[in-house]
VMD Tcl script that builds the backbone (N, CA, C; Angstrom):
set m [mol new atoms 240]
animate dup $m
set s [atomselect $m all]
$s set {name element resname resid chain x y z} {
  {N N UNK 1 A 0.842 -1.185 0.000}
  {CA C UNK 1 A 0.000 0.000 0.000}
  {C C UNK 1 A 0.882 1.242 0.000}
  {N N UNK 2 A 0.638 2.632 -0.915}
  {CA C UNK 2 A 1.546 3.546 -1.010}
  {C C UNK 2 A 0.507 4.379 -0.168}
  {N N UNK 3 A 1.626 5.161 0.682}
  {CA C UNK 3 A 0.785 6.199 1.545}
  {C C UNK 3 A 1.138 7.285 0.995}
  {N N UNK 4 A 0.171 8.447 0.910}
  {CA C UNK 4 A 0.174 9.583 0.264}
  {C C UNK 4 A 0.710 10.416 1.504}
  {N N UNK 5 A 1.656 11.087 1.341}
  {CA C UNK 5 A 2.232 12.487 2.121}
  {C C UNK 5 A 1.020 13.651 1.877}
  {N N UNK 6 A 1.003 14.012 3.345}
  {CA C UNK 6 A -0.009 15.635 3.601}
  {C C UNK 6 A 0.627 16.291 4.191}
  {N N UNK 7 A 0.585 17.620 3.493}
  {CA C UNK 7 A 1.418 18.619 3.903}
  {C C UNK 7 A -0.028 19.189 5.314}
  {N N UNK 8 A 0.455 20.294 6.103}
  {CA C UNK 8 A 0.228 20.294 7.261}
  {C C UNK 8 A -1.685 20.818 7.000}
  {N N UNK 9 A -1.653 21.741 5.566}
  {CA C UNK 9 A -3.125 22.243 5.453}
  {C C UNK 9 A -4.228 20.919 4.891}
  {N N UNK 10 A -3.831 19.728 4.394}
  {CA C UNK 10 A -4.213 18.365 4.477}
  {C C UNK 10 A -4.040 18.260 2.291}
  {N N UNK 11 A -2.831 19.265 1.838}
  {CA C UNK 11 A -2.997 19.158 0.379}
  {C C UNK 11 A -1.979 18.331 -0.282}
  {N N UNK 12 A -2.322 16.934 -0.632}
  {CA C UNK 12 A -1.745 15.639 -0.759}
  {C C UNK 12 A -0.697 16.269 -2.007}
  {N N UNK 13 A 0.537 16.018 -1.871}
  {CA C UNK 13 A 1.548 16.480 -3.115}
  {C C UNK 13 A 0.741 15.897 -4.292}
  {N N UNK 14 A 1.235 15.999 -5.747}
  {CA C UNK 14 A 0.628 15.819 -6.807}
  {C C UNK 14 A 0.564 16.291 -8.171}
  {N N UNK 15 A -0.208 16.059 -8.946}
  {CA C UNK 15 A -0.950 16.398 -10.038}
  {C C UNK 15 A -1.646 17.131 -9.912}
  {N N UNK 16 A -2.811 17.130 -9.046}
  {CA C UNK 16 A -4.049 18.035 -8.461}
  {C C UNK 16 A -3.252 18.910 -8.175}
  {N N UNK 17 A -2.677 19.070 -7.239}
  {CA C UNK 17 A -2.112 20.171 -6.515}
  {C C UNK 17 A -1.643 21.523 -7.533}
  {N N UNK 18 A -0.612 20.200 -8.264}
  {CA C UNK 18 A -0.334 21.475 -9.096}
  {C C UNK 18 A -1.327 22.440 -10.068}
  {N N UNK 19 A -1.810 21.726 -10.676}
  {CA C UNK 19 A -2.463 22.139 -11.276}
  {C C UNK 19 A -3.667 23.685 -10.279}
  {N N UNK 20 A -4.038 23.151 -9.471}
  {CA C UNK 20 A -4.834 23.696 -8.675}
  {C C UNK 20 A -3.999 25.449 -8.357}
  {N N UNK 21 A -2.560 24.926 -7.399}
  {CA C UNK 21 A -1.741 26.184 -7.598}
  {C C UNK 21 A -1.568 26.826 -8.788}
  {N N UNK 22 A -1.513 26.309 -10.108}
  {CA C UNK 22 A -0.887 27.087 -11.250}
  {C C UNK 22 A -2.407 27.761 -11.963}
  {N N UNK 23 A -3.065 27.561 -11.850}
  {CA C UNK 23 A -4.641 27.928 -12.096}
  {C C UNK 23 A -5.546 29.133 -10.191}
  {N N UNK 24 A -4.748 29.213 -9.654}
  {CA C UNK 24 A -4.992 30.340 -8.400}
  {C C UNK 24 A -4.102 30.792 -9.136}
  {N N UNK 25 A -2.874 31.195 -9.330}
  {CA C UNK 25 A -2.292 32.176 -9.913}
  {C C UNK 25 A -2.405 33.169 -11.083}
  {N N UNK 26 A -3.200 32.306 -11.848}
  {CA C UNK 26 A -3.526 33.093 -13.285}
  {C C UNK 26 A -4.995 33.734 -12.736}
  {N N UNK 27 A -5.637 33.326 -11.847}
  {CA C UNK 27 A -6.412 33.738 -11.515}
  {C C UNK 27 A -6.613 35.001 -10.562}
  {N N UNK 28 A -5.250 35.307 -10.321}
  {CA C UNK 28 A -4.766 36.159 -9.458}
  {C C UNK 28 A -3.968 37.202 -10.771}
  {N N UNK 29 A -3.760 36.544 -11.619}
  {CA C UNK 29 A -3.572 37.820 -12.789}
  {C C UNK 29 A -1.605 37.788 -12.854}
  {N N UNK 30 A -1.645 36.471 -12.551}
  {CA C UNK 30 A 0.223 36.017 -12.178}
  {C C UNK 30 A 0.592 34.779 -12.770}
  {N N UNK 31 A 1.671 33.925 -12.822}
  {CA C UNK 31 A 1.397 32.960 -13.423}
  {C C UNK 31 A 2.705 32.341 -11.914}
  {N N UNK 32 A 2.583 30.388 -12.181}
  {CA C UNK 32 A 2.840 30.168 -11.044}
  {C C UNK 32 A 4.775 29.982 -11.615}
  {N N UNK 33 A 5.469 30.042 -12.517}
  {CA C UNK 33 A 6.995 31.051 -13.524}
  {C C UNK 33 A 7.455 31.668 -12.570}
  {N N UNK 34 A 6.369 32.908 -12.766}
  {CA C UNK 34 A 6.465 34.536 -12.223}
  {C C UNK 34 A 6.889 33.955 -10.965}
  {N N UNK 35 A 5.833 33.813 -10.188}
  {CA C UNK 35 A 6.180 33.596 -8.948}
  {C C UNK 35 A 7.154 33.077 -8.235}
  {N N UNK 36 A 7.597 31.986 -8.568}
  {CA C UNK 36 A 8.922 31.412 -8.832}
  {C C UNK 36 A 9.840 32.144 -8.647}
  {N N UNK 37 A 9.810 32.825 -9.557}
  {CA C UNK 37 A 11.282 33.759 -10.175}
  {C C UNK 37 A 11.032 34.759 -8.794}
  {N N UNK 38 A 10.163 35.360 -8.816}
  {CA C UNK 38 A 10.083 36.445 -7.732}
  {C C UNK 38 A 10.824 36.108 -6.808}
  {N N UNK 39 A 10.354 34.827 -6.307}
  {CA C UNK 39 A 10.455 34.301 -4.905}
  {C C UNK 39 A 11.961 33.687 -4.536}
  {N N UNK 40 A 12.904 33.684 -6.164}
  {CA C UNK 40 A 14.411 32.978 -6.093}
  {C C UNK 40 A 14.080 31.316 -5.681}
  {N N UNK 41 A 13.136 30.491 -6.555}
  {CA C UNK 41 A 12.724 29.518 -6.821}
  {C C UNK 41 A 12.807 29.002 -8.230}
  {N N UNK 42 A 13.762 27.774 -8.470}
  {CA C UNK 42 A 13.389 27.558 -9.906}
  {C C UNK 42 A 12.202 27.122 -9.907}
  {N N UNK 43 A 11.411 27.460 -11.117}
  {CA C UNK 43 A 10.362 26.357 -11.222}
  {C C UNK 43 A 10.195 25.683 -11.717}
  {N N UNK 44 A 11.295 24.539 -11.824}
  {CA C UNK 44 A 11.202 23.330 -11.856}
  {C C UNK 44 A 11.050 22.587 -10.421}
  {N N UNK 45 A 11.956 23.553 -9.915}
  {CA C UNK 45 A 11.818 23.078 -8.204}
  {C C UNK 45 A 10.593 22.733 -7.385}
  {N N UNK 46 A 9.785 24.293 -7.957}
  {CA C UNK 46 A 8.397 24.586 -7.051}
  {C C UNK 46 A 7.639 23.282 -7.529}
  {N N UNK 47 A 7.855 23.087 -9.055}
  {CA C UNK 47 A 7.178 21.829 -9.481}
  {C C UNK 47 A 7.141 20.699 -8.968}
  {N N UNK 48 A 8.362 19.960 -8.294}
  {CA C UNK 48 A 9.064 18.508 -8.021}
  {C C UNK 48 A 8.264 18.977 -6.727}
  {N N UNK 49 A 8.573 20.305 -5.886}
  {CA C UNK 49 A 7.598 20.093 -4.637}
  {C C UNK 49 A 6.427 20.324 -4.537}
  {N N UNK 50 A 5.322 20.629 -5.429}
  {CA C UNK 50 A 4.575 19.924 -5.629}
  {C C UNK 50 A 4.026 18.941 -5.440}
  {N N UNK 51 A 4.555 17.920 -6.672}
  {CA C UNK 51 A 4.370 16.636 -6.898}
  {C C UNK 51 A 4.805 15.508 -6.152}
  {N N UNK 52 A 5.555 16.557 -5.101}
  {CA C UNK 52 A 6.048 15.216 -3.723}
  {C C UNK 52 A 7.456 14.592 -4.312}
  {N N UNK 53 A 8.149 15.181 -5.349}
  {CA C UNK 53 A 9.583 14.420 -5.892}
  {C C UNK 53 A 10.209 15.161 -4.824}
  {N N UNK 54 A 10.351 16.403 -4.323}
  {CA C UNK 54 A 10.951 16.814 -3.318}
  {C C UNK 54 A 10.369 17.256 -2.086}
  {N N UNK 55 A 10.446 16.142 -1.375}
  {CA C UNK 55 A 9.433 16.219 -0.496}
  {C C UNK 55 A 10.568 16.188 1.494}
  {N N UNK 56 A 11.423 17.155 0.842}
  {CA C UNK 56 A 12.706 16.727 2.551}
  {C C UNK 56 A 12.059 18.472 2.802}
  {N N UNK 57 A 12.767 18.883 3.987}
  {CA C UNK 57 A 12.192 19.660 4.491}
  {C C UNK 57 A 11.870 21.249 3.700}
  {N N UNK 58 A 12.781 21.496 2.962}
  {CA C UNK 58 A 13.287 22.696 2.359}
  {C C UNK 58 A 11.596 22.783 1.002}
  {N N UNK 59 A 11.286 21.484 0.456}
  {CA C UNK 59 A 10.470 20.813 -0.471}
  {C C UNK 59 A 8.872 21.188 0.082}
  {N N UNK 60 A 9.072 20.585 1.374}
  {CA C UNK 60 A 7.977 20.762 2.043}
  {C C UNK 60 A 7.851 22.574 2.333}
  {N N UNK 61 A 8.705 22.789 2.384}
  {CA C UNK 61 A 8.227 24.542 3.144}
  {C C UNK 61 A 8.335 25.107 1.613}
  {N N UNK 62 A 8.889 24.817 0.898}
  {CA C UNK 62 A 8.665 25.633 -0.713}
  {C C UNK 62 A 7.070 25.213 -1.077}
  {N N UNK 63 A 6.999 24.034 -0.778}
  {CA C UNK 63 A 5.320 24.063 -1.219}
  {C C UNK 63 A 4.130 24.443 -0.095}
  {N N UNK 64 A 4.592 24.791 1.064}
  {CA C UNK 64 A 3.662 25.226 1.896}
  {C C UNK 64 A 3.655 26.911 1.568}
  {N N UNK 65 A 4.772 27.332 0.910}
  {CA C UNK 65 A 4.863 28.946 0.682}
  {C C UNK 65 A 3.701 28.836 -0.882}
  {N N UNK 66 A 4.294 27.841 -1.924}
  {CA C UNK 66 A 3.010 28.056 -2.898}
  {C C UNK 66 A 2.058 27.924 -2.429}
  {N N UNK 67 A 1.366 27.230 -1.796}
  {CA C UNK 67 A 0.031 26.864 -1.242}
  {C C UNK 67 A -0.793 28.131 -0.545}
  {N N UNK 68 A 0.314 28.878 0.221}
  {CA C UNK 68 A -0.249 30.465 0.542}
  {C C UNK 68 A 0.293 31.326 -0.346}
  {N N UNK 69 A 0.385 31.494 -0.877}
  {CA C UNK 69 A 0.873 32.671 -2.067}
  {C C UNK 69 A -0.258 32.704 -2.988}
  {N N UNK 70 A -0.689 31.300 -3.183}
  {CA C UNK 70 A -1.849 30.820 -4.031}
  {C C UNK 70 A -3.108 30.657 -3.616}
  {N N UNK 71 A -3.433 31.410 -2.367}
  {CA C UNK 71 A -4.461 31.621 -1.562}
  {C C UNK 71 A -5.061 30.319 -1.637}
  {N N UNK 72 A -4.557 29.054 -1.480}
  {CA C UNK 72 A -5.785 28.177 -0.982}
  {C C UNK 72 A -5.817 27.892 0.227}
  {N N UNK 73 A -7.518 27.759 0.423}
  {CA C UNK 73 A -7.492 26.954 1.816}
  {C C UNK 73 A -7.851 25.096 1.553}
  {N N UNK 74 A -8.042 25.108 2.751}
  {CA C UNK 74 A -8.296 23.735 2.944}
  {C C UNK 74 A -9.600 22.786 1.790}
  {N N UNK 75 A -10.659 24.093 2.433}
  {CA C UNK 75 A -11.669 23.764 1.587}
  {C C UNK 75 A -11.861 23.742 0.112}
  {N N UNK 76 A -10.240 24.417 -0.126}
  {CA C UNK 76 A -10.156 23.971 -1.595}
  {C C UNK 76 A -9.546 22.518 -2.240}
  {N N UNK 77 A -9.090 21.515 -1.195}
  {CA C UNK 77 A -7.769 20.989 -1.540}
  {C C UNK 77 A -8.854 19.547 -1.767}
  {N N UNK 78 A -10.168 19.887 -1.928}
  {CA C UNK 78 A -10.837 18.537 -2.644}
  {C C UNK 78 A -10.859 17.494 -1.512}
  {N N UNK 79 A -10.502 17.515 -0.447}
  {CA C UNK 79 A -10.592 16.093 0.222}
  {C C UNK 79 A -11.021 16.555 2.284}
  {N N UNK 80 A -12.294 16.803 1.730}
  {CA C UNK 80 A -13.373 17.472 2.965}
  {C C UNK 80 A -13.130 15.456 3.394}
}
mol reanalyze $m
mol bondsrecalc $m
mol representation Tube
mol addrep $m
């Protein structure tokens, strides 16, 4: 059985995820690149943490910073 990693707001790394972050951003009139770059993030990086490929501590707090940058809450992260 593979156990899925949850970051602390309950948003399982991923596919969803990303997608979800890179779609709040354009929606915010930004793209989730931009942000990246702003932030001195490659984004390839922000990507892998994401998707849980980098998931050690540095991985985890880069994707807990997209996750608020990208205004979601909980009640967005699909799994009430």
């Amino acid at each position: 059985m593979v156990e899925i990693a949850m970051d602390i707001n309950g948003f399982p790394p991923g596919q969803v995820l990303h997608r979800q972050i890179k779609g709040a951003f354009v929606a915010k009139g930004t793209t989730f690149t931009a942000w990246c770059r702003e932030n001195g993030i490659s984004p390839a990086a922000g990507k892998n943490s994401l998707l849980g490929a980098w998931d050690g501590p540095k991985g985890r707090q880069v994707r807990q910073q997209l996750i608020e940058a990208a205004g979601l809450t909980a009640d967005s992260s699909g799994n009430a």
